[in-house]
N, C-alpha and C positions, 0 to 999 in steps of 0.2 A: 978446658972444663966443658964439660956436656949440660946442656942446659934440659931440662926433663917439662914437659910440655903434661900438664894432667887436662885427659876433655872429660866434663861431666856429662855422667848417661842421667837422662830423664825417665823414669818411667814412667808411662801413662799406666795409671789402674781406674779401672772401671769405679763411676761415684755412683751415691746412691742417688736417685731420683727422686723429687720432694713431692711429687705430684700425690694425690690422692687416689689413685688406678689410670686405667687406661684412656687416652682423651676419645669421647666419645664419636661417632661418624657427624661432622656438620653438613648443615641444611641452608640453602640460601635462596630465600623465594620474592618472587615478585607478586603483590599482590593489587589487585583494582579496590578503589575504595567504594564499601556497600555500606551505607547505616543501616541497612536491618540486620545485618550479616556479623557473625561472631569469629571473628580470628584464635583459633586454638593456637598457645605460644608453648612451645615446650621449653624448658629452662633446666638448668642443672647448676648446684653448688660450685662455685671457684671458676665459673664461667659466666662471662656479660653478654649479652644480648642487644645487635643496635637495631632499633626502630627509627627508617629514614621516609618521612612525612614529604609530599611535593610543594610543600609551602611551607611557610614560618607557624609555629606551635603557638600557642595560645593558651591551653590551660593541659595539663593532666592530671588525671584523676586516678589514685589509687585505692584499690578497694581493703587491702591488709596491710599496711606499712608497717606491722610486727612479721610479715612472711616474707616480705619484697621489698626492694627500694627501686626508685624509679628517679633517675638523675634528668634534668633539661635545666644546660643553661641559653640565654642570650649571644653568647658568643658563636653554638652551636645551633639556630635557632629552628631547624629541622629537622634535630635527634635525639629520640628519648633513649635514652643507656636504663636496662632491667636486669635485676640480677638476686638470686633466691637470697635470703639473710639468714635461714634458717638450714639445719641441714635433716632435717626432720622432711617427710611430705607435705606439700602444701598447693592449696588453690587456692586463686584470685581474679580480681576483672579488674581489667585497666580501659582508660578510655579516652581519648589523645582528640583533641579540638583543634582547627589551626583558622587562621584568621576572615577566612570565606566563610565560614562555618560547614567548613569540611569536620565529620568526624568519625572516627572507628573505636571499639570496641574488641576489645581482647580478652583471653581465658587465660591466664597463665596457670602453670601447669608444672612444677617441679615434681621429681620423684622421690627429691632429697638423697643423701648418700647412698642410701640402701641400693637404689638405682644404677651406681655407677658402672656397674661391670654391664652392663643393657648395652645391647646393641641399636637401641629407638635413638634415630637422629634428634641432636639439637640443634634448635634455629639461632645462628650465629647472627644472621643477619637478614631480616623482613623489611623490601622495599615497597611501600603503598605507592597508587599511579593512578592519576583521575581519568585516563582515556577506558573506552568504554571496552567490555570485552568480559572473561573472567580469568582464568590467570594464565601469564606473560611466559613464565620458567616453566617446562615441560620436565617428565621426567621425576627423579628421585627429590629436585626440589620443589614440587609441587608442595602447596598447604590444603589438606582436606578443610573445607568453609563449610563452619555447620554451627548450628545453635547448641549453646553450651546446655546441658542437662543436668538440672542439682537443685531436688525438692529443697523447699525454706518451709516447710511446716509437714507433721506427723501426716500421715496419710496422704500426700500428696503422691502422684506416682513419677519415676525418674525414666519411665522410657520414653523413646523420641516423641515429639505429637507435631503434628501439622500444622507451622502455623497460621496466621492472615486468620484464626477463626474460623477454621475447617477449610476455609479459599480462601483464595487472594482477593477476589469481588468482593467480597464483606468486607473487609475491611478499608479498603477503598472505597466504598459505597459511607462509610460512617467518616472516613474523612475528608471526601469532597462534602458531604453536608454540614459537618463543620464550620469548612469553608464559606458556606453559600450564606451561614448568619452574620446579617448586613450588620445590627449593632447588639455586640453580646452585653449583658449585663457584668459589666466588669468591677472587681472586687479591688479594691488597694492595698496597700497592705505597709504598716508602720516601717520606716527608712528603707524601704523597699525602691528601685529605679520599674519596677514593673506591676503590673495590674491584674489580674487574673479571672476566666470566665470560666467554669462548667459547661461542656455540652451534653449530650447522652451517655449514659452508663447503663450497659446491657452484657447479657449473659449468652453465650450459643456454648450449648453442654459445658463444661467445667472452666470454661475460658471468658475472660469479663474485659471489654473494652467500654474505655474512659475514654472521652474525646473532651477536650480542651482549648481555650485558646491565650494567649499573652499578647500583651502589647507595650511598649514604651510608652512611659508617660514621661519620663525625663527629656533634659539636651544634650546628653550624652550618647556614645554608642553603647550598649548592652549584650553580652555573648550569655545564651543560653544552654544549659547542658542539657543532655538527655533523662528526660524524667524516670524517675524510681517509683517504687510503691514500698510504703513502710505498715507495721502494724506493730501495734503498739500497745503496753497493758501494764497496771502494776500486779508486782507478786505480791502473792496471797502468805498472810501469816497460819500458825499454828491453828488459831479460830479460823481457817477457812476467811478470815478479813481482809479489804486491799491493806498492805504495807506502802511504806516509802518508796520501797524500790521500784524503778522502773524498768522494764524491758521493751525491748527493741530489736525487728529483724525485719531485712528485707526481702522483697518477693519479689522471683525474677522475672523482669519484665521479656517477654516471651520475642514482640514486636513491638516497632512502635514508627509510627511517621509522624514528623515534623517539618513542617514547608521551609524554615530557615532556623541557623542559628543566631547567629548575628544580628542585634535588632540595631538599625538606626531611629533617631529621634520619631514618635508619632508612628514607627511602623507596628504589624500585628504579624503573629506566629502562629499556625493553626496545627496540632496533633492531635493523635489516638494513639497512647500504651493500651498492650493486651499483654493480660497477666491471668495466672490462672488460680482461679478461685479456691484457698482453702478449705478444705471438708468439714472443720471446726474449726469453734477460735474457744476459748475464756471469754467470763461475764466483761470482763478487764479489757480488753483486747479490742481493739478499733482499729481500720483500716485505713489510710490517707493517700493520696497521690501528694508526690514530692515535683517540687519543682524549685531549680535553683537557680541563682545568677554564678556564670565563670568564677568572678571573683569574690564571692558570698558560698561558698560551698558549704561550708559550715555552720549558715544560717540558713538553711532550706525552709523554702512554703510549705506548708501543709495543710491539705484540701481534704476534709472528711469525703470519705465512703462511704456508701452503703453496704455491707455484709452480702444480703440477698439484692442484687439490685434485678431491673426488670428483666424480663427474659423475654430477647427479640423474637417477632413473630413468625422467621422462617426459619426458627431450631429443630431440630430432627428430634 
């Protein structure tokens, strides 16, 4: 009896691919940490994004949590994970603190779907590095460093500007005298761990620097974020009357210096934001410098403005 031996054939057939188009060209850059300095992140849907910090993270701050999510855990204590939620276009600022009071600033930047067939690299992976220099990766993974451009009020204009306040002297010149006030008139402020003082507020052409200072009044330590400028009004009803409603929007702080983030018990912090002055507001509408604790983000100070404030005596 012959024994009949069957061998099964396999076919291999081509499957379909689940992806959403073609995976885009990646970017992988080293970058030196600058605070005044704005990191543009480009990002794209169904792609994460690692942000690896040269110390332990501390706080992050996202600016649209309905366009981006932005993951940090503890266990991870150097990496923020980004990644778009939307598949629409979208912009955001992200803002990463780590325990020195090192911190950065980001633009993110999806294209949303629409984008996908694009040949513009995405940044897979951004390593920040506190040795001095400016950037590390030569080459295709270089990251252009530049201030993000995106008027917050009608008439404002969206092309580059210069900033420091037409120089970099000027501005430095308002924050070492800052510095030089031995006892600022400091303000307290209800369950607050910090204190807060006014210095000059001046205008050189469309640009308006706030100089400021904080200090710890608690016994605790205290981590300070980079301050914002808000403004603020209610709408107007049918009668042209204030209503209930309130509005709110921020204006992008252009520059800004602050001598630490990190406060220990009894220490002091000294900055100047430069933001650019509004063409108009509403009767409604007032202006504020924000300033917040780490862990109080959602309880920010708010420090009236002046509209018109004075105009320094060496403006062109």
């Amino acid at each position: 009896m012959k024994l009949r031996w069957f061998i099964p054939i396999v076919v291999l057939l081509p499957l379909p691919l689940t992806g959403s188009g073609p995976i885009p060209p990646a970017r992988i850059a080293r970058v030196v940490i600058n605070p005044t300095q704005v990191t543009p992140l480009h990002l794209r849907p169904e792609f994460d994004t690692v942000i690896r910090m040269p110390e332990e993270i501390t706080s992050v701050i996202l600016g649209s949590p309905d366009s981006f999510k932005a993951e940090h855990n503890e266990g991870e204590p150097n990496y923020v994970y980004v990644k778009p939620i939307t598949k629409q276009s979208a912009v955001s600022n992200l803002m990463i603190a780590t325990k020195s009071g090192q911190h950065v600033t980001l633009e993110l930047i999806s294209d949303g779907t629409a984008g996908s067939g694009s040949a513009d690299p995405v940044d897979f992976l951004i390593e920040y590095r506190v040795n001095r220099g400016f950037l590390v990766a030569p080459g295709p993974s270089d990251l252009s460093i530049k201030p993000a451009v995106q008027p917050s009020k009608p008439g404002s204009s969206d092309a580059p500007i210069n900033l420091s306040l037409g120089n970099t002297s000027a501005l430095d010149e308002e924050y070492a005298q800052q510095m030089r006030i031995n006892a600022p008139a400091w303000t307290p402020w209800e369950g607050k761990q910090i204190e807060t003082s006014i210095g000059e507020v001046r205008q050189r052409s469309n640009q308006v620097a706030v100089s400021y200072s904080i200090l710890n009044r608690s016994d605790q330590p205290v981590e300070i974020v980079p301050p914002q400028i808000q403004i603020t009004g209610r709408k107007l009803n049918k009668k042209n009357k204030e209503g209930k409603g309130i509005t709110s929007d921020q204006l992008q702080v252009r520059e800004y210096r602050l001598s630490k983030t990190r406060l220990e018990p009894g220490e002091r912090a000294d900055g100047v934001a430069v933001y650019d002055r509004p063409n108009f507001k509403q009767s409604t509408e007032k202006l504020f410098l924000q300033l917040a604790q780490a862990d109080q983000v959602d309880r920010p100070i708010l420090i009236r403005l002046p509209f018109t404030p004075a105009v320094a005596s060496n403006s062109h």
